[in-house]
C-alpha positions, 0 to 999 in steps of 0.5 A: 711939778718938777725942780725946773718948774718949781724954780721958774713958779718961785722967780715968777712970784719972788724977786728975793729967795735968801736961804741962810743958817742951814742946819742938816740933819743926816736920816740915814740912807739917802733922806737928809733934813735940813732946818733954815730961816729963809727970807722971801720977798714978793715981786708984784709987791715988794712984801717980805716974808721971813720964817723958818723952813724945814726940807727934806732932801732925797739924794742918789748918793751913787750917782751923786745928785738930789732926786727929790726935795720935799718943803716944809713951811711953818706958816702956810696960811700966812705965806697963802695970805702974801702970795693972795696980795699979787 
């Protein structure tokens, strides 16, 4: 799946995708990690989500863009549980 994709599967199941406190972390190179809470909130169903989030993100520093992003959830079986719900 691509980052497009990736975009369009996220608007199609939440109506809500709020990303706050980021903390980044420098690996070295082009690898960064970033620590988040982020707050989602299902379409069909109007149920929120709110649990921290860790990425990490490989960027292309020379040509200055992101070329992948990697996400980390806490809770994957409860995030399964509220996307199950639609």
């Amino acid at each position: 799946m691509n980052f497009q994709e990736w975009n369009e599967e996220m608007a199609r199941r939440f109506d809500t995708v709020d990303v706050q406190n980021a903390r980044v972390l420098k690996r070295g190179g082009d690898e960064v990690v970033v620590f988040s809470d982020r707050r989602l909130r299902v379409r069909r169903t109007t149920e929120e989500w709110a649990k921290p989030f860790a990425q990490v993100v490989m960027t292309d520093r020379e040509e200055g863009v992101i070329t992948e992003m990697r996400p980390f959830d806490w809770e994957v079986k409860g995030l399964n549980e509220v996307l199950e719900k639609q």
